[in-house]
N, C-alpha and C positions, 0 to 999 in steps of 0.2 A: 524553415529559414532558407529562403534560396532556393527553394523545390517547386519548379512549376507544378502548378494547380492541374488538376483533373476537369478535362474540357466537357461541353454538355455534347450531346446530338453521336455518341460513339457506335458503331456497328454492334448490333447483338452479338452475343457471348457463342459460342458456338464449342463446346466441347471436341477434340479427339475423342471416337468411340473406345469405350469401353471395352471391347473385347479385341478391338487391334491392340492397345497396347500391352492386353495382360500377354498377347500373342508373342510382341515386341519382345518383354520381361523375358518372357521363355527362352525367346533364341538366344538373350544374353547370358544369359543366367547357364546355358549349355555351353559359351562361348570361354565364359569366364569361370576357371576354374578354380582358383584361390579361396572361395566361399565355401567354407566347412558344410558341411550338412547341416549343422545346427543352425549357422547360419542362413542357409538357403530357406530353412525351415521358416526362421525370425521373418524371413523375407516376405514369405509366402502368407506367413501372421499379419504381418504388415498391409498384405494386399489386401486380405481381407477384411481388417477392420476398416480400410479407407472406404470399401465398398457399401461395409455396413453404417458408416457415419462417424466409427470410433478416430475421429480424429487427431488426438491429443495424442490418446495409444499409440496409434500407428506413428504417431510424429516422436513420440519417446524410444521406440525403437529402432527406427533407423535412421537418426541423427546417433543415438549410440553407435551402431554397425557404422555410420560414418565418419565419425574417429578413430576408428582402426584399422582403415586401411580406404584404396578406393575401390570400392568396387562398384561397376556398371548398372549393375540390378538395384543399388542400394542406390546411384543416384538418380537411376530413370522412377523410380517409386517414391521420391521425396519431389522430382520434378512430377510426376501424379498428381502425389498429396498436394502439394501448394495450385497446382492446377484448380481440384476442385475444390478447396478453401476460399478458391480467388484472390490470394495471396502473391501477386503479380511478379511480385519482384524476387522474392526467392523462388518462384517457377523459373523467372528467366538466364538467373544467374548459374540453377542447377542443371538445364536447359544447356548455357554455353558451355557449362562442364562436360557435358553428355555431346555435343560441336567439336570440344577439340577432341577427345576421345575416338569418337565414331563420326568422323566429317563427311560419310556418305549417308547418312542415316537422310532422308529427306523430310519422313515424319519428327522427328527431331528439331528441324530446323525451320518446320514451319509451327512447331511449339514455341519457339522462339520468341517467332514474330508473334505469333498470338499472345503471348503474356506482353514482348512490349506493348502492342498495341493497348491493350485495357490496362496496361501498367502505366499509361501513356508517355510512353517513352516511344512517340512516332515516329522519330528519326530514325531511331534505331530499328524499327519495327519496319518501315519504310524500305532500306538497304535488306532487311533478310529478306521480307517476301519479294522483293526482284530478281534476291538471288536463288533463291526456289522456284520461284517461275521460270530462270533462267536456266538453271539446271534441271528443272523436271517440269515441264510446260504441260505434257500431258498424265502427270499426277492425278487419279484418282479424286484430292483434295485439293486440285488446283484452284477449283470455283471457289474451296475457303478463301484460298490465296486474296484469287480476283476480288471478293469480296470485300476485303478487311484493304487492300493496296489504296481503293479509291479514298476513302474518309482520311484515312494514314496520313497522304498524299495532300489534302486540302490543308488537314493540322498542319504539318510541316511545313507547308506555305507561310502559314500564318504566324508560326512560332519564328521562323527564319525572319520573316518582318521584322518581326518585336525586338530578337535580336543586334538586331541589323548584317543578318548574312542575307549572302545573294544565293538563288535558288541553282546552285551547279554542284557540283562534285566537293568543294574544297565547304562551300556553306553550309551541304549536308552531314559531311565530315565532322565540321566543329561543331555542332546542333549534336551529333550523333554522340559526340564525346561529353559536351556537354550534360546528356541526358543518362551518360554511363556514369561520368560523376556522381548525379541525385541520386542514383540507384544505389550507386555504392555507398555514398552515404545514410538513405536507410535502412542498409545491412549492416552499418558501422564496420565498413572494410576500408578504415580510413588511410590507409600505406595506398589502395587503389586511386582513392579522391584525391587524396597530395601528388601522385603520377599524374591522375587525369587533367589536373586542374593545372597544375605547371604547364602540361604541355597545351593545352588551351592559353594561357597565357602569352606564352611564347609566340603562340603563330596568331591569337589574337588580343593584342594586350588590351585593345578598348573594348574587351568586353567583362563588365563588369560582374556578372554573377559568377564565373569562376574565381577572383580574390575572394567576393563573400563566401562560398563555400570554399576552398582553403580553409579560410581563416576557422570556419565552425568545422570542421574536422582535423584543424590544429589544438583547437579548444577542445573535442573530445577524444584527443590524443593526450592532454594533459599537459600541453606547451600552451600554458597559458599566455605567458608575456608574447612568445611569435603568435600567435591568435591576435593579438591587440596590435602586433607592429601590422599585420598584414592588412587588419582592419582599416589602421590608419592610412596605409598606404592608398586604400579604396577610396577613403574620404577625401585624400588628398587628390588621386586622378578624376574623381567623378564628384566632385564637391554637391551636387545637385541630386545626389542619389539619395532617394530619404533611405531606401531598405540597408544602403553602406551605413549611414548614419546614426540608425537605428541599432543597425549588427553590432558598430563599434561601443555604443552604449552600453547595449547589454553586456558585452565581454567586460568592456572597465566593471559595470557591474559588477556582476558573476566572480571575476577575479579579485575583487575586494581595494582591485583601484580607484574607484571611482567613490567621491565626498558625497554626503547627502544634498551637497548646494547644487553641485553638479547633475544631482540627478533631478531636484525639483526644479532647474532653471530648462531642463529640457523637456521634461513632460509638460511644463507651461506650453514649449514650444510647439507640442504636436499637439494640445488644445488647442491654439490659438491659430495656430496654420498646418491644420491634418494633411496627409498625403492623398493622394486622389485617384491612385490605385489598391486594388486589391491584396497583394501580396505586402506592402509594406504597409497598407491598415491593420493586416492581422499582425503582423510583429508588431505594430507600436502599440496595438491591444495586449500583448505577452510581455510585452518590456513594462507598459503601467501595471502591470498586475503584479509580477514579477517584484517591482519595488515598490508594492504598497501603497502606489497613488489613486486610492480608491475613488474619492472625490473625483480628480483627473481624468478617471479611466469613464467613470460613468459619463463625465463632459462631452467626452469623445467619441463615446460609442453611440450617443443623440444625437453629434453633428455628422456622423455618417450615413449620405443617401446609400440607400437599398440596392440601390441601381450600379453602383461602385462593385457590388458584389457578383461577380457574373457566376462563378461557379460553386458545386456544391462544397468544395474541402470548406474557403474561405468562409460561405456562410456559415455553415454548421460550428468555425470556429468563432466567428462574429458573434451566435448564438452563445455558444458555449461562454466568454467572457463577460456577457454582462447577465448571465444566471450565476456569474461567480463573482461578481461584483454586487447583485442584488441580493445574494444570501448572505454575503458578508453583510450589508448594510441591512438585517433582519426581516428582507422580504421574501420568505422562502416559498410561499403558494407559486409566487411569481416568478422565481429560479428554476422551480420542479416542472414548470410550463415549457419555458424555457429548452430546459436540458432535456424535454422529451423532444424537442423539434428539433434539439442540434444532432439529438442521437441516430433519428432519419439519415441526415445529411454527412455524416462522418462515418468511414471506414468500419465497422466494428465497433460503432457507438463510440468510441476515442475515450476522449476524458469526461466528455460530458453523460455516458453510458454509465460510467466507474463514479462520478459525482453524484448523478441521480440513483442507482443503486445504495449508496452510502447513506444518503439522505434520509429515504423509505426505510433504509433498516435503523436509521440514528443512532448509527454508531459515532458518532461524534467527527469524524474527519474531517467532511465536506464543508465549507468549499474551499478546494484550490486550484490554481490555474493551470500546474501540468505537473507532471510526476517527476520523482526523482532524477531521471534522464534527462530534463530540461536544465535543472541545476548544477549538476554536476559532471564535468566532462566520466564521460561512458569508459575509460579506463579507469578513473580512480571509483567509481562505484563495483568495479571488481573486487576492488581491495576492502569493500565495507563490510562483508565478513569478516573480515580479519580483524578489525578494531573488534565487531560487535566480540570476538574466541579471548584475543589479546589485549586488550585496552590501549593499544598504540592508540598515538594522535599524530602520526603523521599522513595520514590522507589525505587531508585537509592541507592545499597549500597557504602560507602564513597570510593570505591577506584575503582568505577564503574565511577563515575562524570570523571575519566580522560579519558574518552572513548568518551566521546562529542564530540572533532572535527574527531573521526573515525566513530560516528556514520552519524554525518552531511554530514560526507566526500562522503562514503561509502554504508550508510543506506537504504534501501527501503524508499516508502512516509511514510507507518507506522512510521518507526520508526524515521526517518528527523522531523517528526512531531513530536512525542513525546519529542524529543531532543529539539526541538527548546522552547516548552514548557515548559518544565524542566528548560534550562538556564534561559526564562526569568520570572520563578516563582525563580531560585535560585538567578537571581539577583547580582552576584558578579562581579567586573572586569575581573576578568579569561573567565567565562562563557558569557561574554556580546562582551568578542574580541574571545570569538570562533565561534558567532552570527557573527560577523562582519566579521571574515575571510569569513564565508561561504557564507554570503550576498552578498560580491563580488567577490564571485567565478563561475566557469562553473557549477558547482555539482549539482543537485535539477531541482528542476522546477521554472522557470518564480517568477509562484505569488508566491512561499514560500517563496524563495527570497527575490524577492519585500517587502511584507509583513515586514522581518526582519528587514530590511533596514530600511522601514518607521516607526516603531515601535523603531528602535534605535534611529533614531534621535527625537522622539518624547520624548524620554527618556533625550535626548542630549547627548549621548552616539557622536554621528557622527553629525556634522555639517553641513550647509545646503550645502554642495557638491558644485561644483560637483563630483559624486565619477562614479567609473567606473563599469557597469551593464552589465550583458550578458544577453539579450535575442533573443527569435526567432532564435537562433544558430548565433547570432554576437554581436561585443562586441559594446556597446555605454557609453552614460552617463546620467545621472538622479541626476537632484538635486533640493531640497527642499525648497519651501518657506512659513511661515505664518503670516498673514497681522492681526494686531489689528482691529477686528472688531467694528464698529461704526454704531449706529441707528439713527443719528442724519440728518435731512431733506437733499439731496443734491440733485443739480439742482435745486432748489426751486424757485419762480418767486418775486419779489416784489411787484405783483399784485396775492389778494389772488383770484379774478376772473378767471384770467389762472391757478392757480395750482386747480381750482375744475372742470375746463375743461378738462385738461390735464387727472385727473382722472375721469369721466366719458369715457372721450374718452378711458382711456386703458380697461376700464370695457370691454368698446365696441369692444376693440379687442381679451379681451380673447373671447369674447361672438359671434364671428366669424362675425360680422356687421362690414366689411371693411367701405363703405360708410360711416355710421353716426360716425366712429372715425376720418375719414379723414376731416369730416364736422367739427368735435370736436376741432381739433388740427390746423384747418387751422382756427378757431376761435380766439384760441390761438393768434397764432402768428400775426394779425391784432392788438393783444393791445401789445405785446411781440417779437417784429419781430426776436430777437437774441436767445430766448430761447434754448437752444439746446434737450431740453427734450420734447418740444410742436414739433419739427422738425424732433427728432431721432425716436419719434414714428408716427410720418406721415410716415415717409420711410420705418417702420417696415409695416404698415398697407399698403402700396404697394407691400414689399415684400411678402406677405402674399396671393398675389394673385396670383404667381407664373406663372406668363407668362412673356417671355421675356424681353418686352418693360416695366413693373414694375418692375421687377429685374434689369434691367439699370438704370432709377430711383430710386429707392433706393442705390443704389453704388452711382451712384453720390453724391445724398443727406448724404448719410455716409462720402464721403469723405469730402465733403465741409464741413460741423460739426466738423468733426476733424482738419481740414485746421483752421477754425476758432476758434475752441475751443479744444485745443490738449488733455487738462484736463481730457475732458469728455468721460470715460470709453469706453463706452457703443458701441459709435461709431466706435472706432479706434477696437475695438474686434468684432463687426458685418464685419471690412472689414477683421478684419482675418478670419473669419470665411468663407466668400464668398471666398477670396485667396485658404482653405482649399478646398473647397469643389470643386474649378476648380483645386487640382493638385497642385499649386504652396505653398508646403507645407512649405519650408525653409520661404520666403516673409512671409507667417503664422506666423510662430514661431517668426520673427523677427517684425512683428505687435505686437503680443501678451507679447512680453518680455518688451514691454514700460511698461505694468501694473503688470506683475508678481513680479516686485521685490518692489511695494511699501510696506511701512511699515503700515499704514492705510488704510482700506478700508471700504466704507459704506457695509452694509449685501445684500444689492440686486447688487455691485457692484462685489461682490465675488462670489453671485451666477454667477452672468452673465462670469463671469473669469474663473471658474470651468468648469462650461455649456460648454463654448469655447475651453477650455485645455482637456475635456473629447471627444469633439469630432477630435480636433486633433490630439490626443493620437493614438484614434480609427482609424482614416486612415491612419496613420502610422505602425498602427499593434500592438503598444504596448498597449495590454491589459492588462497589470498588473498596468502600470503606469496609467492608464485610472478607473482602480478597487482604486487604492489609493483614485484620485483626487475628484470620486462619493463620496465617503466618508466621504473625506471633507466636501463636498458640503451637503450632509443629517448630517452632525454636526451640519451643521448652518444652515440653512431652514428645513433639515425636509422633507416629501415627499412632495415638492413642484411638481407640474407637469411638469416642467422642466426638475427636477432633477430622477422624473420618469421616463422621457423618456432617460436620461442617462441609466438607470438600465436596462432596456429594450433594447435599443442597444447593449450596453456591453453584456446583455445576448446574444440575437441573433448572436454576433460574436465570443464569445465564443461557442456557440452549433456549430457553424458553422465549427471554426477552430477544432473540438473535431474529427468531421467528416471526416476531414482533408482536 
């Protein structure tokens, strides 16, 4: 918003070599003494992993070492790092750090120019290389100079036009300030933009993209209401501006001032009379997405010639919205096209990179329009940790809470997550049926879902179902039971001789001694012929041997226990379980519903029900409803070894289906 576009036809990229600057490092690095050894060490770690490719690495450690102090090495290595990233803007910013520090350095200052110039920040880029030429004409690197001055030089012509500055000192000035604004604001150094932008103001009030930028790093300062005054103020001197127009919608938006009539009577208007540049087509494509005017947005993204789109940010983002508009409206072959071609054209693949990745792995997210940082001003998403530790709600300013079922709707994981934390630290009816809308809806993913779902009705929010679930991309049903759990002896014998057989003998089965438990229990049932617990673990201690002829044996033995004693759990849920495990998973479930719906159950009868409902989850494929039931289950035992090897399945088919 507000960020000139990345021009076509730029001078190739041309690096600082490599071995001057580690040269550079050195002399600093001898200069400045303040840097521990251990430090200098980190530094040196640092160098080397940029060399090797280890970028992240090196980017973890001295952004660390740069919160503790300033030191020279630590910023000439981070301007490095972003150098070969191509990370423009943080090169250039660590760059003027490394300017006012060391204002003779000339390689320094022609790092400058070079990150503005590909950061396209020409103006700015414009003023350093004249002033390196000016100061060191016969520089080694002068010909980069020469190079990069001429193109620089036509951009800034052109931009100066567009603005309406005249091509002198005072026009390059405001151009240049200008362009230090965008910068800062994609560093979100927004105390810089609020200077930049007033003082742009000040000396030139008719120009309008400095109130819009205020006003959106007023917004992601957290001053919402001066965001929307400054908006208006735009609208009111430049009534003819769609991108002011535009800007001030979304903030009423975003800020929770703006009525649904308000918002449908203006997306009519950017149908019905689109803008006809570039930059304020892609915002009125992020403001219809943004509020959910699917229909609208699609309208609009047709009546847009090709030709409107000169450069590559704007396409790739033109792409990017109607692959997120076409997966909304279930045309996903045609989104995943889509979001491969916006991916080309955008930065680091942008949002369309992180869409289409999410897609292919169906993890349920995708589509949405832009990440958390679109929604929410960039200081209070600092504080969203803090809800997720504390259960506060006051992040969210009060006329922000109505954005809840747009963010649920709409939202990245980020921010579906936060949302969904929010409502249930806020706690009210409103916020608990915007929970429930979303829980059974398409939107999100599987367990978030899930998750909501079971959490409401633990609340009693929603009743034990059944309510209707979408996962794995179809629609089913899922509904909730829990049984009053009871400690008290069951199956127990009237001979206290068989119930101390019986336990020995299970000893013996966990203890992998098939034989002496089968000797145990066939003990048993000589004083206890009917026992069904001296019986049900003979056949377990058959099944245990795992060759055909003891697995028929034990079926049998299960079924006749249950024939005889319909009561008794244990059985009737070992033969869902074998049902499960050959395929006939319906037979399964309809075994297994004899026990699910009673109202009491002993604690090793619930394990044993869970164990079973977790594995037939699991061959079903629903993993989310299999993540509940574990749950369960370790509420009430605990890491039992059973309930481990729950945890452990569920994992392994989760990594599994990740891989897809």
């Amino acid at each position: 918003m507000g960020k000139t576009s990345k021009g076509k036809g730029k001078p190739k990229k041309r690096m600082l070599p490599t071995r001057r600057r580690q040269r550079a490092s050195s002399r600093v690095m001898e200069v400045v003494t303040r840097l521990s050894r251990n430090q200098e060490a980190r530094v040196s770690d640092a160098h080397a992993m940029i060399l090797k490719g280890r970028y992240r690495d090196a980017q973890a450690i001295l952004e660390r070492l740069d919160r503790q102090g300033t030191y020279l090495a630590v910023i000439e290595a981070l301007a490095m790092l972003y150098e070969r990233t191509n990370q423009h803007d943080l090169c250039a910013h660590h760059a003027s750090r490394l300017m006012r520090l060391t204002p003779n350095d000339a390689e320094i200052l022609l790092l400058f120019g070079k990150a503005s110039t590909f950061g396209s920040r020409t103006a700015v880029a414009l003023l350093a290389l004249r002033q390196f030429l000016s100061r060191w004409p016969d520089h080694p690197q002068a010909n980069i100079a020469h190079e990069l001055l001429g193109p620089a030089e036509v951009e800034t012509k052109s931009r100066l036009k567009m603005a309406g500055f005249e091509y002198n000192e005072r026009g390059l000035r405001l151009q240049s300030l200008h362009e230090q604004s965008i910068a800062a604001l994609s560093l979100n150094r927004f105390d810089d933009v609020q200077r930049l932008c007033k003082e742009l103001i000040a000396e030139a009030p008719e120009f309008c993209s400095a109130r819009n930028n205020l006003a959106i790093s007023l917004f992601h300062s957290g001053d919402l209401e001066q965001a929307v005054k400054v908006a208006e103020e735009a609208t009111r001197v430049f009534p003819e501006n769609w991108f002011s127009r535009i800007l001030l919608t979304k903030l009423r938006f975003l800020g929770g001032f703006a009525d649904e009539a308000e918002c449908t009577a203006f997306a009519e208007e950017l149908v019905s009379n689109p803008p006809d540049s570039q930059d304020p087509i892609v915002a009125a494509e992020e403001l219809l997405s943004m509020m959910g005017k699917d229909t609208e947005l699609l309208k609009f993204i047709e009546s847009i010639p090709q030709s409107l789109l000169v450069d590559d940010i704007p396409q790739g983002m033109h792409l990017h919205f109607e692959a997120y508009v076409r997966c909304r409206l279930g045309e996903q072959s045609h989104a995943e096209r889509l979001w491969t071609r916006a991916a080309d054209l955008l930065p680091g693949g942008g949002e369309a990179s992180e869409n289409l990745e999410d897609l292919r792995a169906r993890a349920g997210h995708a589509p949405w329009p832009g990440s958390m940082a679109q929604w929410l001003p960039i200081t209070r998403m600092r504080e969203c940790s803090k809800i997720l530790r504390s259960a506060s709600n006051s992040t969210l300013a009060s006329g922000q809470t109505k954005l809840l079922p747009h963010f649920l709707d709409r939202g990245d994981e980020a921010l579906r997550t936060f949302a969904v934390a929010f409502a249930l630290a806020k706690g009210s009816k409103e916020a608990l049926e915007h929970l429930k809308t979303f829980s059974m809806s398409d939107r999100g993913s599987d367990s978030l879902r899930h998750k909501v779902l079971s959490e409401l009705w633990r609340r009693e929010f929603v009743d034990e179902g059944p309510h209707p679930f979408f996962a794995r991309g179809k629609w089913s049903e899922v509904a909730f039971h829990q049984a009053e759990i009871i400690e008290d002896s069951v199956g127990a014998s009237d001979f206290p001789q068989v119930n101390e057989l019986i336990a020995e003998g299970v000893d013996a089965l966990y203890d992998e001694r098939f034989d002496d438990a089968e000797r145990l229990f066939d003990e048993a049932l000589k004083i206890d012929p009917l026992n069904p617990n001296a019986a049900y673990n003979k056949a377990l201690a058959w099944l245990q041997r795992d060759d055909d002829f003891s697995v028929e044996r034990a079926t049998a033995a299960f079924s006749e226990i249950h024939k005889r004693s319909p009561d008794y759990i244990f059985a009737g849920l070992a033969l869902a379980s074998l049902l499960a495990r050959d395929g006939k998973l319906e037979e399964a479930n309809e075994k297994m519903s004899l026990y699910s719906l009673r109202k009491r159950l002993h604690i090793s009868e619930a394990k044993a029900l869970y164990v079973v409902q977790a594995e037939i989850l699991m061959l079903q494929g629903n993993l989310e409803g299999a993540e509940t039931v574990y749950q369960l289950a370790r509420d009430i035992v605990g890491d039992d070894p059973q309930v481990v090897a729950i945890r452990e399945a569920l994992d392994s088919k989760i990594f599994i289906a990740k891989r897809g």
